[in-house]
C-alpha positions in Angstrom: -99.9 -38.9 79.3 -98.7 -42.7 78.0 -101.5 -45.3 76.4 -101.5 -47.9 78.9 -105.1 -48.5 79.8 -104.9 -47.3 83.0 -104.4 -43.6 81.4 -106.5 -44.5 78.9 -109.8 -44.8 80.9 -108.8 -42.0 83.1 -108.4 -39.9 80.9 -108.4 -40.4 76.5 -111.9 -42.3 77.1 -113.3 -39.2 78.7 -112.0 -37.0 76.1 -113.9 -39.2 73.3 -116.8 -38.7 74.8 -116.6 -34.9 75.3 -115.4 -34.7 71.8 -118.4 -36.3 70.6 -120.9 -34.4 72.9 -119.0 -30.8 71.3 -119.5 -32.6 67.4 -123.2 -32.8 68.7 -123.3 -29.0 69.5 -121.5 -27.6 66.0 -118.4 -27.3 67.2 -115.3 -28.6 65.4 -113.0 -30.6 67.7 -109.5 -31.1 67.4 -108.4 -34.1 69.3 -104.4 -34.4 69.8 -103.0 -37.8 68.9 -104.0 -39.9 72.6 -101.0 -39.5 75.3 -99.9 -36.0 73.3 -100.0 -32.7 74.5 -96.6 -31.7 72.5 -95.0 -28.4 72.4 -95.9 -28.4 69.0 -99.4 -29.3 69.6 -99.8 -26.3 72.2 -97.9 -23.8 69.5 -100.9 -24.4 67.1 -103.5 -23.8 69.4 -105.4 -20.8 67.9 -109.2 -20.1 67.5 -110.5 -22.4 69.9 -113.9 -21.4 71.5 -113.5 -24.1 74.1 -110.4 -26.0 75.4 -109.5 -28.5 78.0 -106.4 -29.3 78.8 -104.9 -32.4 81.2 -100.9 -31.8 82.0 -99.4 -31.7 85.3 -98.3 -28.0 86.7 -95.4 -27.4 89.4 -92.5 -25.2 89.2 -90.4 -25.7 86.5 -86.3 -24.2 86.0 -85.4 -21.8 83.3 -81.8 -22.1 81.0 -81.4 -19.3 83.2 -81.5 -21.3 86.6 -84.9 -19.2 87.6 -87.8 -20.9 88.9 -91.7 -20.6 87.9 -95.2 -21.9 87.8 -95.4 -24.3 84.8 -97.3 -26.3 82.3 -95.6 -29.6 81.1 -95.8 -30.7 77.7 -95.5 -34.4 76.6 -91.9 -33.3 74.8 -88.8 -35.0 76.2 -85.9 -33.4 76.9 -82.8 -34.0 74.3 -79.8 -32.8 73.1 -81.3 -32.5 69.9 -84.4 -31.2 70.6 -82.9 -28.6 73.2 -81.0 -27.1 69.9 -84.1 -26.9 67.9 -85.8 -25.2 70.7 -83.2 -23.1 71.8 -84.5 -19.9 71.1 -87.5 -20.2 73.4 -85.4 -21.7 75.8 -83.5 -18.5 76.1 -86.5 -16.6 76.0 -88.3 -18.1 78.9 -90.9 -19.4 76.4 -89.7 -23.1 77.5 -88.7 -24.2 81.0 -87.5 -27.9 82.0 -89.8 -30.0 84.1 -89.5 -33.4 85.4 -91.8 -35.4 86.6 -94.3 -39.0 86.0 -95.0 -38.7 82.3 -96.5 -42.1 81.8 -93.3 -44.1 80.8 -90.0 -44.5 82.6 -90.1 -42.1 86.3 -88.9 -38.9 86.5 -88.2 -38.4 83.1 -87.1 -34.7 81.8 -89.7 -32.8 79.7 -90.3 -29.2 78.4 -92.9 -27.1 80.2 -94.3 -24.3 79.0 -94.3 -20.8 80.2 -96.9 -17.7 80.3 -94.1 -16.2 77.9 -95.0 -19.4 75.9 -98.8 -18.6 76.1 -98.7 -14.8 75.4 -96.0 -15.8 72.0 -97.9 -18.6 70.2 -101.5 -19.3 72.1 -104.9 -17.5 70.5 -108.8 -18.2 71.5 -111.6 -17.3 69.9 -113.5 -14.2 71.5 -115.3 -15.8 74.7 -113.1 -18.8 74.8 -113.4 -21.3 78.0 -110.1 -22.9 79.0 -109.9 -25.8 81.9 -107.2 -26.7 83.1 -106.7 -30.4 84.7 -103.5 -29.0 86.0 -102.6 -29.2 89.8 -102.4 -25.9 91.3 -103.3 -24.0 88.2 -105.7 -21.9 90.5 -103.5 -21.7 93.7 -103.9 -17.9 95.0 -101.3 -17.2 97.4 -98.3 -18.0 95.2 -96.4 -15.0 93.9 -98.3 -13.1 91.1 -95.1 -12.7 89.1 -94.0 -16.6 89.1 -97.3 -18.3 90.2 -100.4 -19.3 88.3 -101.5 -16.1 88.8 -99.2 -15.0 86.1 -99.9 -17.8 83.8 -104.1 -17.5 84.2 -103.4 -14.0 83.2 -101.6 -14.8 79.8 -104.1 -16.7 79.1 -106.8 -13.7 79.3 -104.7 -11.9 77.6 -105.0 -13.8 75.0 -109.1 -14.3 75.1 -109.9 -16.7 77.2 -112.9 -15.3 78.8 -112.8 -17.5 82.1 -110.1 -19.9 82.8 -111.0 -23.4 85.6 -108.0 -24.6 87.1 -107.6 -26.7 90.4 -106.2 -24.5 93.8 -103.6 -28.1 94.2 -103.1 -31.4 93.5 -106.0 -32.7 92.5 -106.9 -36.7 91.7 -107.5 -37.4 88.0 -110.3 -39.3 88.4 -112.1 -36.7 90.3 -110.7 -33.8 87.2 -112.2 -35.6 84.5 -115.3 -36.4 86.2 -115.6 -32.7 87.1 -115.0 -31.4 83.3 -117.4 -34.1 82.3 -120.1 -32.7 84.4 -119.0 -29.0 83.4 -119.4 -29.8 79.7 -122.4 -31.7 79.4 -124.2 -29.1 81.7 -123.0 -26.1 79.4 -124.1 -27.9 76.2 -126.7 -29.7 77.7 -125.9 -32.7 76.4 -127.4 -34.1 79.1 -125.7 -37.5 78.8 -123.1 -37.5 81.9 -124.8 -38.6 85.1 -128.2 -37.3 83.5 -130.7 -36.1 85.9 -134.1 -37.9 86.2 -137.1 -35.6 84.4 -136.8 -33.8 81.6 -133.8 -32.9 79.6 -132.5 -30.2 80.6 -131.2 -27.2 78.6 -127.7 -26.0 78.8 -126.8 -23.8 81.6 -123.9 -20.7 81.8 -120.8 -21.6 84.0 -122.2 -19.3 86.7 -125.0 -21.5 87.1 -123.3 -24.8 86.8 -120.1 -24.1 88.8 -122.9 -23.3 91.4 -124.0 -26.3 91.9 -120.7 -28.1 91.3 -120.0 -26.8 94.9 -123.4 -27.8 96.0 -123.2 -31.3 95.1 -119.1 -31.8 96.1 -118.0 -32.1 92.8 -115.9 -29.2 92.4 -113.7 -30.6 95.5 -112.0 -33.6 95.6 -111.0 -35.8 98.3 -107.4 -34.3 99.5 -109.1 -30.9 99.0 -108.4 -29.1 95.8 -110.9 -27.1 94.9 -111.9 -26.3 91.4 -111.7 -22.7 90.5 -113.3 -20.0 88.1 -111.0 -17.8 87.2 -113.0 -15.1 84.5 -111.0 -12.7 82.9 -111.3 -8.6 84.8 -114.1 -7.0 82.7 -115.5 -9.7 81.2 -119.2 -9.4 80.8 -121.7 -11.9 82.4 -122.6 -13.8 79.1 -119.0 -14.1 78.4 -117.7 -17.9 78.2 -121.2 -19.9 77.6 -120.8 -23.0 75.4 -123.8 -22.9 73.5 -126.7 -20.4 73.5 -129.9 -21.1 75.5 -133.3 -20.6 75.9 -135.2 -19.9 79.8 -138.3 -19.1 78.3 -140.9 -18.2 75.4 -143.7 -16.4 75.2 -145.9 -14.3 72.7 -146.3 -10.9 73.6 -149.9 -9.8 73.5 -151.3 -6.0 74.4 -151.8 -6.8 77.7 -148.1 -7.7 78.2 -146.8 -4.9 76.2 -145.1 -3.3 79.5 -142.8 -6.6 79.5 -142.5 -7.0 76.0 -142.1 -4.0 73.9 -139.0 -2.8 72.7 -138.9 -0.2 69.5 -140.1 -1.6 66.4 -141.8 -4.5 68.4 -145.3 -5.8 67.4 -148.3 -7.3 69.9 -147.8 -10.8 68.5 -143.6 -11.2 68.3 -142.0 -14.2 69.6 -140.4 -13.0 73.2 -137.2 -15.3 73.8 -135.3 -15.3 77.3 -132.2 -16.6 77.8 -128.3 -16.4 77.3 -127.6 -15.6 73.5 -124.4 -13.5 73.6 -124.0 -10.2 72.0 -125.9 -9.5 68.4 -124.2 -11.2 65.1 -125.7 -8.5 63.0 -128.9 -8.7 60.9 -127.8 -10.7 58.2 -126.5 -13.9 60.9 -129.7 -13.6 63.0 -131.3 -17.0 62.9 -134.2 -17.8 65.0 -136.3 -20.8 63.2 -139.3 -22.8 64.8 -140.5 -26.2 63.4 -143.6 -26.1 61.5 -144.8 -29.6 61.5 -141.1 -31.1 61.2 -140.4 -28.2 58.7 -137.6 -25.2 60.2 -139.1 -22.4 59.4 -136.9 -19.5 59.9 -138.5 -16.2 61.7 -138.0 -12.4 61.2 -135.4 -11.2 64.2 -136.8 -7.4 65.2 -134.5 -7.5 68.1 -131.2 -9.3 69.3 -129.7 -8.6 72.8 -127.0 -10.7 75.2 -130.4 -12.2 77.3 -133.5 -11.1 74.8 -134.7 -11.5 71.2 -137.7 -10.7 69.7 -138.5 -12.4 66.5 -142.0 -11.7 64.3 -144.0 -14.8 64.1 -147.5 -15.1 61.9 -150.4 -15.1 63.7 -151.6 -17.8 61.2 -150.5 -20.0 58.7 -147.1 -21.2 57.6 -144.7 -20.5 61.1 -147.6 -19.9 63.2 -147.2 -22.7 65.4 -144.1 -25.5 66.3 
């Protein structure tokens, strides 16, 4: 929170950047004003395929003098604004928090609740949510009051997975991690880019993995950065961007690996993560024909398989 320039690089000049490697992959972001995570702000939040979130979590005290695992807004606390918000105050939408907020210490500021979450908060099917939030991912807190119970509005309103930290975690260390996280899923492959080829984007599973390998999903005091994927959700569920592991074109010899109904010798075999079908008529598999996209027949669309018919000569042939 704040815009000194200590805040600033930690964490808005990060944010930029992400922003502009999610432009980069089609999606649409929507940056809150720098230093503002408002109540407000959060009550919008609806449709959002991918969201990342920096706010500090602790327990936070209802109107009603009960206590609860807690997200923290930028909002102060007013006599004004206490009216205005009343009725999620009595509702248990809206808890008080206080805490650093970037300007004068312990100042008073609403926090919000799981109540909050399950009234105003929607994602779009498969959504990814991380949370820079200290303990957002602690286990052994009470399911009812703890994180627990706020990770689970949060599926219940379709996030598909859900990253939070298992305690306080440093800042620096969070938005290098989320860094690292996004440009691995989109493969932007501009944060701390590996030396070789460019790589292609990778699912969570895969890049959470070697998050741990490398120590980068642990920082110093120990917090440990979490997946948290929603019970039932299927494997391809919460991938950033579809991707491709490998291409081929199915001859007669290979038909045993190839063939599915209504596939000829000569499709296009593509492996990868894809997510479920979109239906014929938003199929689009294209391949560039000497700087031309030519777009290719789908036959067949599955969660980790398409099949696409490609002329054995001519226009589409090759690319």
């Amino acid at each position: 929170f704040g815009t000194d320039p200590g805040v600033r690089a930690q964490i808005q000049a990060p944010i930029d950047q992400m922003t502009t490697w999610l432009a980069d992959a089609d999606y649409l972001p929507t940056r809150m004003p720098e230093g503002d995570v408002s109540v407000e702000a959060l009550r919008a939040m609806q449709g959002d395929g991918f969201v990342q979130v920096n706010a500090h979590g602790d327990k936070g005290v209802l109107r009603g003098g009960d206590t609860l695992y807690v997200m923290s807004t930028s909002t102060r606390v007013g006599v004004t604004t206490d009216v205005g918000y009343a009725d999620d105050l009595n509702n248990r939408r809206l808890a008080y928090f206080v805490g650093d907020m970037g300007g004068p210490a312990h100042e008073g500021v609403y926090a919000i609740t799981p109540e909050f979450a399950r009234t105003y908060v929607g994602f779009a099917e498969h959504a990814v949510v991380f949370l820079n939030v200290c303990w957002s991912a602690h286990q052994t807190s009470d399911a009812a009051s703890g994180p627990r119970a706020f990770v689970a509005a949060l599926h219940a309103k379709g996030a598909s997975v859900v990253f939070g930290w298992t305690r306080a975690v440093d800042v620096t260390h969070a938005m290098r991690a989320v860094r690292y996280f996004v440009d691995r899923t989109l493969g932007s492959n501009q944060f701390e880019p590996v030396a070789g080829p460019l790589q292609r984007p990778f699912d969570w599973q895969a890049v959470i993995a070697e998050m741990r390998r490398t120590g980068r999903a642990r920082d110093a005091n120990g917090a440990e950065l979490l997946p948290m994927p929603r019970p039932a959700a299927t494997r391809n569920a919460g991938f950033l961007v579809p991707s491709i592991e490998g291409v081929a074109v199915c001859t007669r010899t290979a038909v045993e690996t190839c063939q599915v109904p209504g596939q000829a010798p000569s499709d296009l075999y593509i492996r990868g993560t894809f997510g479920p079908d979109p239906g014929p008529s938003l199929r689009t598999v294209t391949i560039r024909d000497g700087g031309t996209a030519r777009e290719l027949t789908v036959v067949h669309w599955d969660s980790t398989v398409i099949f696409a018919r490609i002329p054995l000569t001519g226009v589409g042939s090759v690319g």
